[in-house]
C-alpha positions as CSV (number, residue, x, y, z in Angstrom):
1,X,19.0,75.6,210.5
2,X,21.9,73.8,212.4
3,X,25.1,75.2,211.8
4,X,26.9,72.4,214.3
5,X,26.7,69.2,212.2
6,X,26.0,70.9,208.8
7,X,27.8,70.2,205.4
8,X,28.8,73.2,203.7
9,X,30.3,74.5,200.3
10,X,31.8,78.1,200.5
11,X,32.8,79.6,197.7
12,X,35.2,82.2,197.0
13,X,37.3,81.3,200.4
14,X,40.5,82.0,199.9
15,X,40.4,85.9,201.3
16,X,37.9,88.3,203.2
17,X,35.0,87.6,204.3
18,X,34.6,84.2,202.6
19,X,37.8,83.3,204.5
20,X,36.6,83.8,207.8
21,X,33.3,82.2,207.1
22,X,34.8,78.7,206.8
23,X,36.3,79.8,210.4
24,X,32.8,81.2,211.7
25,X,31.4,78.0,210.5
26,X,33.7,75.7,211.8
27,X,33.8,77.4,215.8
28,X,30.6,76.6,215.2
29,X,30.7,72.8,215.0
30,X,30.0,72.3,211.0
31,X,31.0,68.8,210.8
32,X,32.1,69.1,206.7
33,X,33.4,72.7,205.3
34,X,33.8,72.0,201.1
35,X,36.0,75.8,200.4
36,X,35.8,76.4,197.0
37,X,38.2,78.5,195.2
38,X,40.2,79.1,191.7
39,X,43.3,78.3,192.9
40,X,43.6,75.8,195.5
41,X,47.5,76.9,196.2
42,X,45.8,80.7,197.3
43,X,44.4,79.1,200.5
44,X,47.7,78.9,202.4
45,X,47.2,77.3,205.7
46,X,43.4,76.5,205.4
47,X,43.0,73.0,203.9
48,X,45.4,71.4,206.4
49,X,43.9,73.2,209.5
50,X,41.5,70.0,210.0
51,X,41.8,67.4,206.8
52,X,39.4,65.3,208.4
53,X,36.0,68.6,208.2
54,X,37.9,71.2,205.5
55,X,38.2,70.1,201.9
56,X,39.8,72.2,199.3
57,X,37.4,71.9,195.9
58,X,38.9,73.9,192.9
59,X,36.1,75.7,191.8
60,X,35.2,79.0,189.5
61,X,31.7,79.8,189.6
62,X,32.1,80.8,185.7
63,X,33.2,77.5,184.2
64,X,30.1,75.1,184.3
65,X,32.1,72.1,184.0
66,X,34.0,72.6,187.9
67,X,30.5,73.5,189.0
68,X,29.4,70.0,188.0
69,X,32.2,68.6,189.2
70,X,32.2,70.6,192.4
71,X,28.5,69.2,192.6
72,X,29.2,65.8,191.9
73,X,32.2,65.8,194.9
74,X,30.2,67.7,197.3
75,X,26.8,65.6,197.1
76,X,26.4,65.5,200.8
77,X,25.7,69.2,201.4
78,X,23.1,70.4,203.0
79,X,24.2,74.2,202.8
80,X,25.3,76.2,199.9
81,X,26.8,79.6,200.9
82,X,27.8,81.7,197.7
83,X,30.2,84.0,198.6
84,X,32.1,84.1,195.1
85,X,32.6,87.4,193.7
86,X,34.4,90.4,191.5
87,X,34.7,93.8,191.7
88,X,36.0,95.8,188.9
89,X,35.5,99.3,190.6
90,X,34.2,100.6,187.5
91,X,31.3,103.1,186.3
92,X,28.6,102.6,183.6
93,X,29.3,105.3,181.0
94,X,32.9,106.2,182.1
95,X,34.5,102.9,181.5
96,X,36.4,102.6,178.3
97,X,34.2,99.5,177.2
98,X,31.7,96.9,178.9
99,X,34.1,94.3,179.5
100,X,34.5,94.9,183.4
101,X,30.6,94.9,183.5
102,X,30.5,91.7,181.6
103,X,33.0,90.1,183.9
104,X,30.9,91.1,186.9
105,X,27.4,89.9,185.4
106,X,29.4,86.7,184.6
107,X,30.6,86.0,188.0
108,X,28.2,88.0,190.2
109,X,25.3,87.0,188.5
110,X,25.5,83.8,185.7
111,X,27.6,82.5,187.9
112,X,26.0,82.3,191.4
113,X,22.7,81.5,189.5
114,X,24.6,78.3,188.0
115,X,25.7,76.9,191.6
116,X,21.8,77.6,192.7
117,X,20.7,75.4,189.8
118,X,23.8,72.7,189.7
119,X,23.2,72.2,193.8
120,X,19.5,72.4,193.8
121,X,18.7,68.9,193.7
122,X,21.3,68.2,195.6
123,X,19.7,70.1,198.3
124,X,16.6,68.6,197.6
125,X,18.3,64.9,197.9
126,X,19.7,65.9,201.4
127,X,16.0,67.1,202.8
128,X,16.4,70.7,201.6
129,X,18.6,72.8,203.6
130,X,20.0,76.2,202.5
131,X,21.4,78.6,200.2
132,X,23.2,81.6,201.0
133,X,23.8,83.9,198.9
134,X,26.6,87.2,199.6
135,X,25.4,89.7,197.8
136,X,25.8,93.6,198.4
137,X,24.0,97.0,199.6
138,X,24.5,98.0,196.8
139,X,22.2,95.6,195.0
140,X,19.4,97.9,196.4
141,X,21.0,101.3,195.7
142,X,23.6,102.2,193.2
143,X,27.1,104.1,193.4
144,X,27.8,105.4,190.4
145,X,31.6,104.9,191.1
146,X,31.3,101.4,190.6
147,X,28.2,101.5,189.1
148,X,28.7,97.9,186.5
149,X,29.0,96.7,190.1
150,X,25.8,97.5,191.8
151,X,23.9,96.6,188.8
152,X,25.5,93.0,188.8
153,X,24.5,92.9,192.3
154,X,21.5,93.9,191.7
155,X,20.5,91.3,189.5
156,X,21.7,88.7,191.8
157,X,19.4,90.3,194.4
158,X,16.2,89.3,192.3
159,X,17.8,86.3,191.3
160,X,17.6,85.6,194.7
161,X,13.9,86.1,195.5
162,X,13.4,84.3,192.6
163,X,15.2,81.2,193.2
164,X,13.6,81.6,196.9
165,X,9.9,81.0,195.6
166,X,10.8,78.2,193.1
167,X,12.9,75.9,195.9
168,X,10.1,76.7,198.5
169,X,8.5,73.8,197.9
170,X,11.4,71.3,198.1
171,X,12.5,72.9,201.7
172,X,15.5,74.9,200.9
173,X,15.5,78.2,203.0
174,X,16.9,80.6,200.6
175,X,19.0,83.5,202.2
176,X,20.3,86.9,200.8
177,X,23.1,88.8,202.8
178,X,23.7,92.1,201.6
179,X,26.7,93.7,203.5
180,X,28.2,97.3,203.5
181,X,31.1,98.5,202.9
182,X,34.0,95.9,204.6
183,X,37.3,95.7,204.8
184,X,38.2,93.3,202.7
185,X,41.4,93.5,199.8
186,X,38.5,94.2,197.3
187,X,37.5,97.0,199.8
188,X,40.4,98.5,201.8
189,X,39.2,100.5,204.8
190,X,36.2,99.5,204.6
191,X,33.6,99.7,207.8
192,X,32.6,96.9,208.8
193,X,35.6,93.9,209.4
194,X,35.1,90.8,207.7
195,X,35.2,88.6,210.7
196,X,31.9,90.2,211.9
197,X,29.9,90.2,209.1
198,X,30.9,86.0,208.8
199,X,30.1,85.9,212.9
200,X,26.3,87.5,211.9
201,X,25.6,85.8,208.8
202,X,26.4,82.3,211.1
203,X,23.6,83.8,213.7
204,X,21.2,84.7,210.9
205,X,21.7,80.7,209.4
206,X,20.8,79.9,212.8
207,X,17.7,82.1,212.4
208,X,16.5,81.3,209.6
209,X,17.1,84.8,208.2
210,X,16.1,85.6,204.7
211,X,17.7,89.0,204.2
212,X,20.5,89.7,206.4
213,X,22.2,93.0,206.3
214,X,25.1,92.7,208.7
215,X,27.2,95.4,210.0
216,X,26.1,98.9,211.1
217,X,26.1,100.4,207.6
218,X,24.0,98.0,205.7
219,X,21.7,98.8,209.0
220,X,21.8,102.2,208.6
221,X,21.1,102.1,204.5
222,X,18.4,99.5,204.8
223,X,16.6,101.6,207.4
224,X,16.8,104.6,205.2
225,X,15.8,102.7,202.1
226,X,12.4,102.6,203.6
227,X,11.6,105.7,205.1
228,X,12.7,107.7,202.1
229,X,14.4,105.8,198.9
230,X,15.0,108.6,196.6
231,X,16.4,110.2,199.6
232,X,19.1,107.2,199.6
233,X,19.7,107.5,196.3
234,X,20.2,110.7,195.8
235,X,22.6,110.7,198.4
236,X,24.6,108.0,196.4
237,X,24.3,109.3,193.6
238,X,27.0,112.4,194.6
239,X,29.8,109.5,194.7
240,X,30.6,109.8,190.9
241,X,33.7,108.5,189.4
242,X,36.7,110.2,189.7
């Protein structure tokens, strides 16, 4: 797909990764950038960098009535990229309760499934397009650290092959990116620098891409996911929580 001339929704734009996507995406000619985020006052700087291509939509992915709204206001999009998301850092049986894991199926999960569905036929109304959805490595192997994480990922990674067959037929390219780890505040330290990850997932929009795992780690994983899985899991499976 075009990137130059495109109308896109990001979500989840006022830090990391999501952040410099609306800046990949806009070096790269998208004529309309919708950023999406709880708390429009977060984005700084960002809404008045260009009035006339970047909009400012108030929008959490876990209350249905923004989404509808957000869906109503940003009718003209022809890509969706759902980069929304929460990390709670915590195990499956260690936690003190499942609240944290809750959280994360809510927003990792329910609620990227809910944009998919609320912006379908929008899609669909705009001669298909795209939907992107920023998932994590970790969808395909768990670390038992952050274990409620991965699982929430995890779901939204057959979510999305799911949601990839059923739009087939009205023309919307459905894409999963499933970085590393990055450097993000979510992620401190991490490998890979946000800026690079949004620089490759613009390429793989360009490329029509359906699973996109940017940044030498998610490489590296991938690779070893299919020579030898229990391999990869195994070695995972030593990060326990602390």
């Amino acid at each position: 797909m075009n990137v130059e001339g495109a109308t896109v929704l990001v979500t989840g734009t006022n830090r990391g990764i999501g952040r410099c996507l609306v800046d990949a995406l806009y070096d790269a000619g998208a004529e309309k950038i919708y950023v999406g985020v709880r708390d429009v006052a977060k984005l700084g700087n960002l809404a008045s960098k260009d009035s006339d291509r970047i909009a400012a939509v108030t929008l959490d992915i876990t209350n249905p009535d923004q989404i509808a709204g957000a869906a109503a206001t940003c009718d003209d999009i022809n890509l969706l990229i759902n980069n929304a998301g929460i990390n709670s850092n915590t195990p499956l049986i260690g936690a003190d309760s499942v609240d944290n894991a809750r959280a994360e199926v809510e927003t990792n999960y329910i609620g990227t499934l809910t944009m998919c569905r609320a912006f379908a036929p929008v899609l669909a109304a705009n001669g298909g397009g795209m939907i992107v959805n920023v998932l994590s490595l970790l969808a395909r192997v768990s670390l038992p650290a952050i274990g409620s994480l991965c699982a929430s990922k995890a779901a939204g990674w057959l979510m999305t092959q799911g949601i990839r067959a059923e739009l087939a037929a009205q023309g919307t390219h459905v894409m999963a990116v499933l970085p590393g780890s990055v450097d993000t505040d979510m992620t401190p330290g991490g490998e890979a620098k946000p800026g690079a990850i949004a620089a490759e997932l613009v390429q793989a929009i360009r490329d029509g891409v359906e699973d996109l795992y940017p940044g030498d780690m998610a490489k590296r994983v991938s690779s070893g996911l299919a020579q030898d899985r229990k391999a990869v899991e195994k070695e995972f499976a030593a990060y326990l929580p602390k």
